[in-house]
Backbone as ProteinMPNN parsed JSONL, in Angstrom:
{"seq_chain_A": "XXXXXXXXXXXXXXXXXXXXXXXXXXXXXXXXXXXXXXXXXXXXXXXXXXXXXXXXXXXXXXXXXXXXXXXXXXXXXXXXXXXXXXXXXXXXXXXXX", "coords_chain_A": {"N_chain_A": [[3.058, 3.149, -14.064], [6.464, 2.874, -13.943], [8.42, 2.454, -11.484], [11.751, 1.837, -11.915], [14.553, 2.95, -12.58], [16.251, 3.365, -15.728], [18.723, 1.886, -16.543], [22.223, 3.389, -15.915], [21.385, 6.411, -15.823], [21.975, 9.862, -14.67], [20.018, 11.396, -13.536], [19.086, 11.513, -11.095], [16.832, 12.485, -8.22], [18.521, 13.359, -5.328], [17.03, 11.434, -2.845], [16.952, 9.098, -5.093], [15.156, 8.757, -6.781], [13.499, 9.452, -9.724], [12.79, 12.541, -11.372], [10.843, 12.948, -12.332], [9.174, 10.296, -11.097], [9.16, 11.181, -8.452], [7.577, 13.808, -9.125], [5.201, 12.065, -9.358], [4.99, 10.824, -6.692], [4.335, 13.269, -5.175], [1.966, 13.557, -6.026], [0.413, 12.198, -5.253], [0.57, 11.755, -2.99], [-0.477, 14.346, -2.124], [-3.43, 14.462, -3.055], [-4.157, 12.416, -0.952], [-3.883, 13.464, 0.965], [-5.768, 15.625, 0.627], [-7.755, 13.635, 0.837], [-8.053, 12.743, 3.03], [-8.292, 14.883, 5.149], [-10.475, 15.575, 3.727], [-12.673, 13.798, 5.322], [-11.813, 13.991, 7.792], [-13.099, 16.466, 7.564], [-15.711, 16.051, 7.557], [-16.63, 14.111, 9.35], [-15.852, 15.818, 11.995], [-18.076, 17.828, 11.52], [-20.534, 16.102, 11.592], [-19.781, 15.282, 14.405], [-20.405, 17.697, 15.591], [-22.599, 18.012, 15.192], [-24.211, 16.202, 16.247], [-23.528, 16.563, 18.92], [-24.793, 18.592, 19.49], [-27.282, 18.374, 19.012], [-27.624, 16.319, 21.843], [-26.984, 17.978, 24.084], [-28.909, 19.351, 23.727], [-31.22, 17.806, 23.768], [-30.714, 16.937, 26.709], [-29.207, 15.379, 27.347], [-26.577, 14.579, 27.8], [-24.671, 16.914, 29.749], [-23.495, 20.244, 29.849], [-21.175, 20.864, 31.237], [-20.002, 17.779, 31.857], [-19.318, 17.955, 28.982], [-17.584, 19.702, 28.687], [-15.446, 18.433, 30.602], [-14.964, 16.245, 29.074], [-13.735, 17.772, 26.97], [-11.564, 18.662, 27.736], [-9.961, 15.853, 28.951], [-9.874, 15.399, 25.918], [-7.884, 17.009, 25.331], [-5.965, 16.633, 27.083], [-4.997, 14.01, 26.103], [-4.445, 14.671, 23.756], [-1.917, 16.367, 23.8], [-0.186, 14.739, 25.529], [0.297, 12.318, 23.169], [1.409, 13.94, 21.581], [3.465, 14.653, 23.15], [4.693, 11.779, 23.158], [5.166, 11.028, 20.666], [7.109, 12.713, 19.926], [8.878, 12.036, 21.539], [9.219, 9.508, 20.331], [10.99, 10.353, 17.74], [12.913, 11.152, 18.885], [14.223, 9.45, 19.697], [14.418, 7.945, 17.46], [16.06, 9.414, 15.779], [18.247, 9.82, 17.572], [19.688, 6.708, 17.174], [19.927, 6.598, 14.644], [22.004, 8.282, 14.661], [24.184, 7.11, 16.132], [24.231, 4.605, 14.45]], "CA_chain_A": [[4.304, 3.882, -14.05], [7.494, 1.865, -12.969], [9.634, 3.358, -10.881], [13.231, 1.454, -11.753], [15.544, 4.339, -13.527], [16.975, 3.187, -16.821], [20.428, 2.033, -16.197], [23.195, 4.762, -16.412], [20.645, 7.86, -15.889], [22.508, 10.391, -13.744], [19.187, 12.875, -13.641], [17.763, 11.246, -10.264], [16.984, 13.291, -7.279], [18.908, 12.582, -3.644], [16.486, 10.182, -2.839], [17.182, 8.084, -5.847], [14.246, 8.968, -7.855], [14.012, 10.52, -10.909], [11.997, 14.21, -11.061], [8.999, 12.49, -12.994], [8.51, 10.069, -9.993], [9.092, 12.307, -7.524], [6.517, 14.286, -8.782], [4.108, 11.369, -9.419], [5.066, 10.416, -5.31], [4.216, 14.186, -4.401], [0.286, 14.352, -6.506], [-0.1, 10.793, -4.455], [-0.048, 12.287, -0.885], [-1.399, 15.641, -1.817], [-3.979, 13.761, -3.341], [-4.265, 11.23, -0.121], [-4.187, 14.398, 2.365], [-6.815, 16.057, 0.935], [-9.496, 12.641, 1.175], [-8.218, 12.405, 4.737], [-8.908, 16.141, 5.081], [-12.543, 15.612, 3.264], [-13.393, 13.069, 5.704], [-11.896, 14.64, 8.69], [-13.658, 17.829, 8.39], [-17.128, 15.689, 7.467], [-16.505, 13.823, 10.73], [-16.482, 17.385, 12.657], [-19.576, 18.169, 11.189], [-21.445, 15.245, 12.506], [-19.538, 15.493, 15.712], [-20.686, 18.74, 16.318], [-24.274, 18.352, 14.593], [-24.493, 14.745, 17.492], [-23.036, 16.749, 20.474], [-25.632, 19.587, 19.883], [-28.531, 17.124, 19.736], [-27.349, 15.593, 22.56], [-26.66, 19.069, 24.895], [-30.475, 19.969, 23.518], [-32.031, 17.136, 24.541], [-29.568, 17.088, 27.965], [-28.599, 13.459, 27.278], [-25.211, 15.418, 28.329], [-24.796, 18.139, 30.654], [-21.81, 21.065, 29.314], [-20.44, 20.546, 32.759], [-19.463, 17.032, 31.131], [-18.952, 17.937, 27.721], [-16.39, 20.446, 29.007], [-14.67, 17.432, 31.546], [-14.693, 15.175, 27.933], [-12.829, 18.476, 26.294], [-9.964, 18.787, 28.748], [-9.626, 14.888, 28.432], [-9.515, 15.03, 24.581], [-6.983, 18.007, 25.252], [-4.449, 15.741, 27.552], [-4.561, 12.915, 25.559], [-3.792, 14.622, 22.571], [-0.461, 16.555, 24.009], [0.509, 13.421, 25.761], [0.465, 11.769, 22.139], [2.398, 15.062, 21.04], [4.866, 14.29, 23.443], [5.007, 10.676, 22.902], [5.345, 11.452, 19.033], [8.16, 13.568, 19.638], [10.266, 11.22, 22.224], [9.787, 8.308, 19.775], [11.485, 11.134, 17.066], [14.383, 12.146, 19.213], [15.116, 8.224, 19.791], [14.903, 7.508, 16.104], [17.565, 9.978, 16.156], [20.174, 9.182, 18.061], [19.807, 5.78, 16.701], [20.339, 6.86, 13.613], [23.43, 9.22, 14.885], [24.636, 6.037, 16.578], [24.153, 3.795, 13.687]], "C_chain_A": [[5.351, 3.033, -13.349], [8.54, 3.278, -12.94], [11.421, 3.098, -10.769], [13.455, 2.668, -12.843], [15.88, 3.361, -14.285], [18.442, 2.755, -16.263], [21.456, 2.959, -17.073], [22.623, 5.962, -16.194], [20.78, 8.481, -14.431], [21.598, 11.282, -13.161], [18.353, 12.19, -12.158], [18.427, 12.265, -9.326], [18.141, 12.343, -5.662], [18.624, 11.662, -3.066], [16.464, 9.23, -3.55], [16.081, 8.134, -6.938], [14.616, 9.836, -8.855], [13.008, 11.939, -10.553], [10.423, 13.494, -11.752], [8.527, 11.511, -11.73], [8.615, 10.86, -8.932], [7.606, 13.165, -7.503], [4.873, 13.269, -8.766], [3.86, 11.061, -7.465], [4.062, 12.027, -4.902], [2.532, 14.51, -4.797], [-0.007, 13.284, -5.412], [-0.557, 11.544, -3.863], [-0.299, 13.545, -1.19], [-3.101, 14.986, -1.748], [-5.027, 13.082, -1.994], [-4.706, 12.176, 0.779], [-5.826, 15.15, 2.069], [-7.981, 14.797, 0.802], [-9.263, 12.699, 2.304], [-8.928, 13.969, 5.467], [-10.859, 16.481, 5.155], [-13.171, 14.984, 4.7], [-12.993, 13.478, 7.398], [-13.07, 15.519, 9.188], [-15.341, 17.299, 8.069], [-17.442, 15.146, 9.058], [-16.957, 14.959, 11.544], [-17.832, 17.421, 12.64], [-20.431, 17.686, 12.026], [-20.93, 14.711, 13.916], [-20.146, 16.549, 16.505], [-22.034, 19.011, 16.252], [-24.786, 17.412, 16.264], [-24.344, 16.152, 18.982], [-24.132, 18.181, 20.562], [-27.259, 19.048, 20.351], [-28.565, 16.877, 21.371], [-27.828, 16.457, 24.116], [-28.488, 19.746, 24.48], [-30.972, 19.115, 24.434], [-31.853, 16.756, 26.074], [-29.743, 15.627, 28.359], [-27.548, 14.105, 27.806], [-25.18, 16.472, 28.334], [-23.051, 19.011, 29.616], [-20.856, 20.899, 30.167], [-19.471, 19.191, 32.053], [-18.828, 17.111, 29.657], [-17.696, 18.521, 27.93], [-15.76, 19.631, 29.63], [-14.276, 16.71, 29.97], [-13.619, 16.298, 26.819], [-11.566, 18.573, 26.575], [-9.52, 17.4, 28.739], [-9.26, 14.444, 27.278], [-8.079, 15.75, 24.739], [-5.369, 17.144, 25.921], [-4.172, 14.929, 26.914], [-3.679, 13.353, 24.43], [-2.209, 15.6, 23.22], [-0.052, 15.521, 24.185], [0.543, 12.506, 24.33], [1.213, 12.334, 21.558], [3.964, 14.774, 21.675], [5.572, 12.769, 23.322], [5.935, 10.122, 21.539], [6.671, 12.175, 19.776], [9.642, 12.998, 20.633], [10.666, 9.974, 21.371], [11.189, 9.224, 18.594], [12.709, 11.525, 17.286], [15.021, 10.705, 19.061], [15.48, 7.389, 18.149], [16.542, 7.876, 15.56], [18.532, 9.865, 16.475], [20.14, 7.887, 18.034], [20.612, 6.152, 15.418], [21.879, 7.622, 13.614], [24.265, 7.596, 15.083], [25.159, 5.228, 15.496], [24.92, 3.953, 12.834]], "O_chain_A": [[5.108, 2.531, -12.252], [9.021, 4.22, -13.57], [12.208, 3.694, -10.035], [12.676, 3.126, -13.679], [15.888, 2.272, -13.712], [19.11, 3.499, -15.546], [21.533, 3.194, -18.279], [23.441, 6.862, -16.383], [20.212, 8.111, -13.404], [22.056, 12.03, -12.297], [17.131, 12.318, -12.083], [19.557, 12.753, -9.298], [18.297, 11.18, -5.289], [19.484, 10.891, -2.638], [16.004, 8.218, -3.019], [16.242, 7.482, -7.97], [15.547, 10.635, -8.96], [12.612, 12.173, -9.412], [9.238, 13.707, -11.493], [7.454, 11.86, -11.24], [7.475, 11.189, -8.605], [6.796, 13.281, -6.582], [3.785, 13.635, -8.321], [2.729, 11.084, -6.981], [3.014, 11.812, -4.294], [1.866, 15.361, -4.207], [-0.825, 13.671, -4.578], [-1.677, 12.051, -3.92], [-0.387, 14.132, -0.112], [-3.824, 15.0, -0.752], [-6.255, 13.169, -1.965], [-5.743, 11.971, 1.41], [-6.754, 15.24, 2.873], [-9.148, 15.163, 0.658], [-10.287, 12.728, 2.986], [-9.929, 14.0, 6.182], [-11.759, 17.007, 5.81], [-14.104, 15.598, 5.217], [-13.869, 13.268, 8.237], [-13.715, 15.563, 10.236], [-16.222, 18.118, 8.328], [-18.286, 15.642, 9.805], [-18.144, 15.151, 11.808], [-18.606, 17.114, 13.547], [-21.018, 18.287, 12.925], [-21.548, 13.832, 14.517], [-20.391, 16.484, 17.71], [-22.643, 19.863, 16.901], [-25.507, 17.879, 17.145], [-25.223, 16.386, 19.811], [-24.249, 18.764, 21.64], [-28.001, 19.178, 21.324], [-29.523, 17.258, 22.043], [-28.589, 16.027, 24.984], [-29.015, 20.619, 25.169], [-31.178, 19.392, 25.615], [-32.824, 16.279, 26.663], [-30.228, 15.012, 29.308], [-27.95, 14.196, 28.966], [-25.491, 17.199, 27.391], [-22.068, 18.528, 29.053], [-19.686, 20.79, 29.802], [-18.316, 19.454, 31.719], [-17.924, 16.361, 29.288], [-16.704, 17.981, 27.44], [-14.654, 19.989, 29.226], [-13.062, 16.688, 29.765], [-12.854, 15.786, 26.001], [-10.619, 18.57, 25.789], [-8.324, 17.453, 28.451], [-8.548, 13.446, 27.159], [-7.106, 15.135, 24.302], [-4.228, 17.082, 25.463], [-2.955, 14.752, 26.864], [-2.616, 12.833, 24.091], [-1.233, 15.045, 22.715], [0.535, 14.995, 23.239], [1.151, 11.51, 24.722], [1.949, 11.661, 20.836], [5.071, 14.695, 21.142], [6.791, 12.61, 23.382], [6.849, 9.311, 21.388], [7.103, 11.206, 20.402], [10.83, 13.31, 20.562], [11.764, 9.418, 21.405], [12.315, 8.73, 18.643], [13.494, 12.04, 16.49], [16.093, 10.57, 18.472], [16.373, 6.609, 17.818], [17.543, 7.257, 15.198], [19.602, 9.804, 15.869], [20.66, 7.496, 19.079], [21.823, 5.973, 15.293], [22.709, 7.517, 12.712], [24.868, 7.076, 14.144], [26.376, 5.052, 15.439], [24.978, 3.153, 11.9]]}, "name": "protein", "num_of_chains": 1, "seq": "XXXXXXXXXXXXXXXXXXXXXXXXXXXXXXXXXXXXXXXXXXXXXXXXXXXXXXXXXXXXXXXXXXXXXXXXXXXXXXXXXXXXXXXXXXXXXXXXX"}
C-alpha cells in the first residue's frame, strides 16, 4: 500500500492522510496492541504461576513478596509522573515554538 496521495486529491484527513490510510494506520496498532496485550497477559500468568511455586516452596517469604509489591507500586507512579512532566515540557515547547 503506498501512502503518497495522488496529486490534487483534496479528500485527505487533518493529518494529511487519506481515509483509506488512515484506516489501514488504525487496523496496524489495533492489531499491534492486541499481540502486546496477548503477551502481556501470558507473562502474568507465568508470573503468578513462578511466584506461587516459589511462596509454596518458601524460596520467598509474603513478608517479601509484599516489600517487592510496594516497590513495583513506587516505581511505577514515579514513571507516571515522569511520563507526565516529560508531556507538559513537550508542551510548552511546542506553545513556545
Amino acid at each position: 500500500m503506498s501512502f503518497a496521495a495522488p496529486r490534487g486529491m483534496s479528500d485527505s484527513t487533518p493529518s494529511g492522510f487519506t481515509p483509506e490510510q488512515e484506516q489501514f494506520v488504525t487496523e496496524v496498532v489495533a492489531r499491534l496492541c492486541r499481540r502486546y496485550a496477548d503477551v502481556i497477559e501470558k507473562l502474568a500468568t507465568e508470573v503468578h504461576a513462578l511466584t506461587i511455586v516459589l511462596v509454596e516452596k518458601r524460596v520467598i517469604s509474603l513478608e517479601r513478596l509484599e516489600a517487592a509489591r510496594r516497590q513495583l507500586d513506587l516505581a511505577y507512579d514515579l514513571n507516571r509522573v515522569l511520563q507526565i512532566r516529560s508531556l507538559i515540557k513537550e508542551i510548552d515547547e511546542l506553545d513556545a515554538g
